[in-house]
N, C-alpha and C positions, 0 to 999 in steps of 0.2 A: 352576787351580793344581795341579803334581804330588800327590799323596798325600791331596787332597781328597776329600772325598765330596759331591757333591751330589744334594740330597733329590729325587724326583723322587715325581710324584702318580699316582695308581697310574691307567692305565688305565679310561674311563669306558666301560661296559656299553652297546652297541647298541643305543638305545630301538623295543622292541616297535610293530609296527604299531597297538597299541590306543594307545602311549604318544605317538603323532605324530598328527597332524591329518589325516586320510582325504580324498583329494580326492573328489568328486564324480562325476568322470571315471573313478576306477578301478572303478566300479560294478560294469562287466562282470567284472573280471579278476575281482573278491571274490565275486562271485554264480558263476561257473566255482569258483575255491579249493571253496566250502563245498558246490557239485555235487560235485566229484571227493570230496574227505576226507568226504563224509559217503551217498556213493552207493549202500553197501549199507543198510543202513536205510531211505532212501527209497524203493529199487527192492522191498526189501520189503513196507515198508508200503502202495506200489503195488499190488502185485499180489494181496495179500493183500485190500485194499480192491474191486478185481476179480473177483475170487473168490467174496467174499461177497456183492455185487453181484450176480453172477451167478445162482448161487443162489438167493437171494432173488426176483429177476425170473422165471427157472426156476419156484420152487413158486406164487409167483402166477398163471401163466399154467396152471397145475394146477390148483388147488383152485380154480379161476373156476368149471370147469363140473362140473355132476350137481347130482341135488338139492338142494333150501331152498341156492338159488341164492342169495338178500339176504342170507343169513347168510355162504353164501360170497367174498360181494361184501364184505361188511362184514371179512373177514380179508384180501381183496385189499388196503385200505384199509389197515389196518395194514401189511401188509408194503411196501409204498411209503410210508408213514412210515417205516419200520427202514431203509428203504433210500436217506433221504436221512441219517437218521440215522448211519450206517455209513458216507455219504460228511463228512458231518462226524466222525466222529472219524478218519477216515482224515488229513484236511486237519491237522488237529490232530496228529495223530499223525509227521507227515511236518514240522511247522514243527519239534515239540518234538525231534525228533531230531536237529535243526541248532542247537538251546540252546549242546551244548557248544564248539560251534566259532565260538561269538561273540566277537568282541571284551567287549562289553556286557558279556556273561552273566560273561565271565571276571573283569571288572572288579568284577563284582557279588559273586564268587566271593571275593577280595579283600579285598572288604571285610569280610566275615564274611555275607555272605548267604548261606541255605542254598537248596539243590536245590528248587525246587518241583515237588511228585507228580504224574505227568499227567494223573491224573482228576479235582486241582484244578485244573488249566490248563484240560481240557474240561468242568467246571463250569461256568466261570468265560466260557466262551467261548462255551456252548451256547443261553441266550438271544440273542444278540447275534446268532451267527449266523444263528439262524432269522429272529428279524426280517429281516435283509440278504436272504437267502437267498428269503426268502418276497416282500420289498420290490422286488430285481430278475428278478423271475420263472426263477430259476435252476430251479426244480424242473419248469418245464414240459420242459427237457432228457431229465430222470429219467421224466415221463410218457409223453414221445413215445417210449423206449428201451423200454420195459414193451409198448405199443400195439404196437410193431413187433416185439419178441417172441414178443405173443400171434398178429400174424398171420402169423408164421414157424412157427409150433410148429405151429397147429392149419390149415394152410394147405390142406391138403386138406378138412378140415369145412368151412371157408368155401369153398372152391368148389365141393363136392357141392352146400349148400345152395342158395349161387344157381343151380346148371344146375338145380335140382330145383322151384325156385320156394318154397324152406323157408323158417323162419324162422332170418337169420346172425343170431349173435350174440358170432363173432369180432370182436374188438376194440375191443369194447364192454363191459369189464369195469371200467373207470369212470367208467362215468354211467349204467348200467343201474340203481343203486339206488335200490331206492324213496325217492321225495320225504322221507314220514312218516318212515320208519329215517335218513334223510340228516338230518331236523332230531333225533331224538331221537338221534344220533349227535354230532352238532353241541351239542345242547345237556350233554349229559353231556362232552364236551370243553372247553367254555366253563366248567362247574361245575370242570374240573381246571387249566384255568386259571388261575383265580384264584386257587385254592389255590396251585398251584406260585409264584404271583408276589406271595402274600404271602409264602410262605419261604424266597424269594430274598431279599425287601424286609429278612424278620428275619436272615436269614443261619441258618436250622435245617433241619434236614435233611440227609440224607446226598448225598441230587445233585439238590437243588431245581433248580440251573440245566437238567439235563438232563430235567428232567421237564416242566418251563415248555415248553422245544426241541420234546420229544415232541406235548404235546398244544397246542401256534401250530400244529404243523404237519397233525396230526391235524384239529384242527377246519377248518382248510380244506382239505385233501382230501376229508373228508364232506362240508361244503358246496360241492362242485363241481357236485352232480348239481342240488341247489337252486338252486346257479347258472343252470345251464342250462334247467331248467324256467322258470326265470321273467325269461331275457332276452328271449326272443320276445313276452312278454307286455308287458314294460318299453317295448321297441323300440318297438310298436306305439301304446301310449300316449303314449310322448313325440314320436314322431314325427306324433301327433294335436293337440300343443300349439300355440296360434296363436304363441308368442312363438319356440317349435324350429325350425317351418316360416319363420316370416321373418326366422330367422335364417341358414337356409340361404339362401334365396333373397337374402339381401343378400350373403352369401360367394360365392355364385356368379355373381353378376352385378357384385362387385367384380371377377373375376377376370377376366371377360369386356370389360372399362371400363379395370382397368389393368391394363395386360400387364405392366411393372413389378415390381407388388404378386403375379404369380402368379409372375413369373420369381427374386424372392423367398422366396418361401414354397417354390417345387421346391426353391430350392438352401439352405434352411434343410431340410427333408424328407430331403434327399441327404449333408448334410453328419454331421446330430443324431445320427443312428446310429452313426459312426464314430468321435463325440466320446465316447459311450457307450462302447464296445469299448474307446477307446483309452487314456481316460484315466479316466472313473467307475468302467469293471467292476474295472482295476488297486487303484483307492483303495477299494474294496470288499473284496477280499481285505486287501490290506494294513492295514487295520482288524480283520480277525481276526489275524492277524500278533501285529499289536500288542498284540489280546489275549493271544495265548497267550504273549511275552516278557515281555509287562510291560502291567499293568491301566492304562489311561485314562479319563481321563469323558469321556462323549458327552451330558452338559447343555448348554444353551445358555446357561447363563450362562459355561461354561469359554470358548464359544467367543470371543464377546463381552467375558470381561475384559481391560479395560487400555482399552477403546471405549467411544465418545460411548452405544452401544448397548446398556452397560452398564449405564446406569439407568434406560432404558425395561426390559429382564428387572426389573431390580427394581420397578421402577412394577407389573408386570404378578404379578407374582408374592404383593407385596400386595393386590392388586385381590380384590374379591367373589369369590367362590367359583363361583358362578355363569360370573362372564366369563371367567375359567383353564377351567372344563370346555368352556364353548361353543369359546373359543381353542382346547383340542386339539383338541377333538373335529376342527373345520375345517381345521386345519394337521398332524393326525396322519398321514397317509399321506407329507407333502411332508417330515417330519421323519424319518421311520421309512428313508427313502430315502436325502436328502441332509445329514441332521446328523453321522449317524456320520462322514462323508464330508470333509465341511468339517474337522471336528477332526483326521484323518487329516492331509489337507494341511493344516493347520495346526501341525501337530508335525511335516512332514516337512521344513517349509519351514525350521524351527529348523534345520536343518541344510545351509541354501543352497538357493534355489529348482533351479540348472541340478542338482540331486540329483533331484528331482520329474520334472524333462523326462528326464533320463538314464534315472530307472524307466520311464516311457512309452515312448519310443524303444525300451529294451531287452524291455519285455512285448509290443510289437509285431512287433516282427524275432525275437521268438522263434517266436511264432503264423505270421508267414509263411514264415522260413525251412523249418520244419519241414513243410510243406505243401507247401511246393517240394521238398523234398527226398522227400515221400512220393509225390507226382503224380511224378517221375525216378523211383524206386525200382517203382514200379509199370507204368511203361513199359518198364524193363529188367526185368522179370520176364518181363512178356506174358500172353496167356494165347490157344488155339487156340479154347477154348470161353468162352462164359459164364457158366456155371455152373461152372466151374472159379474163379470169384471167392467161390463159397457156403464155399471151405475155405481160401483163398487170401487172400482180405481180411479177417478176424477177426486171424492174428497181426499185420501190416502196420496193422493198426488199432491192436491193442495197443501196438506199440512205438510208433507215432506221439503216444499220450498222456501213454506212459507219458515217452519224452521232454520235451516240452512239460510234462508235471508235475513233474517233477523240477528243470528249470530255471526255471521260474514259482515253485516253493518258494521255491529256495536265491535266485531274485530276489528275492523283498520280506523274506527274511531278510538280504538286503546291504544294502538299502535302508533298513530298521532297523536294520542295523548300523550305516552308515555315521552314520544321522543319530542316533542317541544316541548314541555315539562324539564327533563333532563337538560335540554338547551338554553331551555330559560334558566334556572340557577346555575349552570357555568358560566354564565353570562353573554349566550350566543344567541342568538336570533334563528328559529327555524325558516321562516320568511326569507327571501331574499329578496323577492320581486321588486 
């Protein structure tokens, strides 16, 4: 009609990527976004992580040698603590800088949630770690880079000594320490132990978790040497047992009887290792992830509830006192491994399982692209000499990690992103802690 007006309803606001349901599939694209928008921060806390790494391996491979060498030995120890130390707060350091470009975080923001301080996030994160860290022998990485340091650095004393028929004693700066200083090392780290893991349990202290972190980690680098002194002795013993020996003898002459059962066992052998890299080491990290966004429980009743197997934990949990410490004691290592793990994918899964495969898929095509691309990049270089790789391959090493860290971060912060995100508008809580 002329001269009317009619009411019209104003224009409805674009719903924000947090405010729409995240597919699965766009993993890659969000894990690229929170690489680019948050790439200085990482690339520094990269390389500043490298740095002091560097350093740190540097003065070890120094104060190893001259005199009251055990004593010097006993500071090597420490500083390869500091130095996986240092790579945990780096890891930490490099998630928490992608906080603000979460969905999640922003939602959390929102709500009246405040900022949490980083070095309650690396409190918070630094037991947990070291378990992990300690559980998939991540730290043997950090030894063999030390080992090869020291026979970089001092490469000329070790081959005086051998032409000379001396005593080497490159490369050998940890397991040279004495047995006796290795357990009285060991046990003064065990005494700090327990301390740090009652006041984590109370919640007192200024950085209980990061002290717990220090001396897990500590006590088994001093008991490396104790290690070693007494597996040659172990070996020999069990391999004197009559029940060891015909054991082997029936493994091996099952093998020999069915071809089957060995053609089996190789491609279980061939396969277990890549199951590892591809998908445990992934849910491994992204269990620190999730610590540092948002706290979780790693009990086994969390993982269990809503299951039939929910009332065996509880049966067991009542039970004597006695049968819970025998139970960890036997299932401590297999928990310490794969419980954090399970919970992992158990809250990733809240978010659509093909989110799980997408992370997999993308933490592996990250690792081989970049591999391929540094084997091309190093064949288009060249080199006339060989030793023209001793100044040539350290930056080309650099930037190969420092890649591959950068986008392994901003990955399992998409990966958290997407799936508490997803959680949140179904109206589920990623969190359970």
């Amino acid at each position: 009609m002329s001269g009317s007006t009619v009411a019209t309803a104003p224009p409805q606001p674009e719903p924000t990527p947090a405010q729409r349901m995240p597919s699965p599939y766009s993993l890659p694209l969000h894990a690229l976004r929170l690489a680019g928008k948050c790439a200085l921060p990482l690339i520094l806390w990269f390389a500043a992580g490298e740095a002091v790494r560097y350093g740190l391996m540097y003065a070890a491979t120094e104060v190893a040698y001259g005199e009251w060498r055990q004593a010097r030995l006993i500071v090597v120890m420490a500083l390869l603590t500091v130095i996986v130390l240092a790579a945990m707060t780096v890891t930490t350091g490099m998630l928490y800088s992608l906080r603000g470009a979460l969905w999640e975080i922003r939602a959390r923001t929102g709500e009246g949630a405040t900022n949490e301080p980083f070095f309650r996030a690396l409190d918070r994160v630094a037991p947990t770690f070291a378990v992990l860290y300690l559980a998939w022998g991540f730290q043997n990485e950090d030894a063999r880079d030390l080992i090869d340091m020291d026979f970089f650095h001092h490469y000329y004393e070790g081959a005086s000594a051998n032409w000379f028929g001396e005593e080497n004693v490159v490369g050998r700066l940890l397991i040279d320490l004495n047995l006796w200083v290795s357990l009285g090392a060991m046990a003064a780290m065990f005494g700090l132990k327990l301390l740090f893991a009652k006041l984590v349990e109370k919640g007192k202290g200024k950085f209980p978790g990061f002290g717990a972190a220090f001396s897990e980690f500590a006590f088994v680098f001093y008991g490396l040497n104790v290690t070693v002194a007494f597996a040659g002795a172990r070996s020999d013993w069990m391999e004197q047992r009559t029940v060891v020996a015909g054991t082997e003898d029936v493994w091996n002459e099952a093998q020999k009887t069915l071809p089957v059962w060995k053609a089996i066992t190789d491609g279980f052998g061939e396969v277990w290792p890549l199951f590892l890299d591809a998908v445990a080491v992934p849910l491994a990290w992204l269990t620190v992830a999730m610590l540092v966004f948002g706290a979780y429980s790693d009990q086994a009743r969390t993982l269990v509830k809503g299951t039939r197997l929910e009332k065996g934990v509880e049966r067991l949990e009542s039970s004597h006192d006695l049968t819970q410490k025998t139970f960890d004691q036997v299932t401590s290592g297999f928990r310490d491994r794969w419980l954090p793990l399970a919970n992992s994918l158990r809250m990733i899964i809240k978010g659509g399982f093909p989110l799980f495969g997408m992370m997999c898929l993308c933490y592996v095509t990250i690792a081989v692209a970049v591999q391929y691309a540094d084997r091309g990049l190093r064949m288009l270089i060249g080199g006339r000499t060989e030793w023209a790789w001793t100044f040539q391959g350290p930056p080309l090493s650099f930037l190969h990690q420092l890649i591959v860290t950068v986008l392994t971060m901003a990955l399992l912060a998409a990966t958290y992103d997407i799936a508490a995100t997803r959680a949140r508008l179904k109206g589920e809580s990623l969190s359970d802690a």
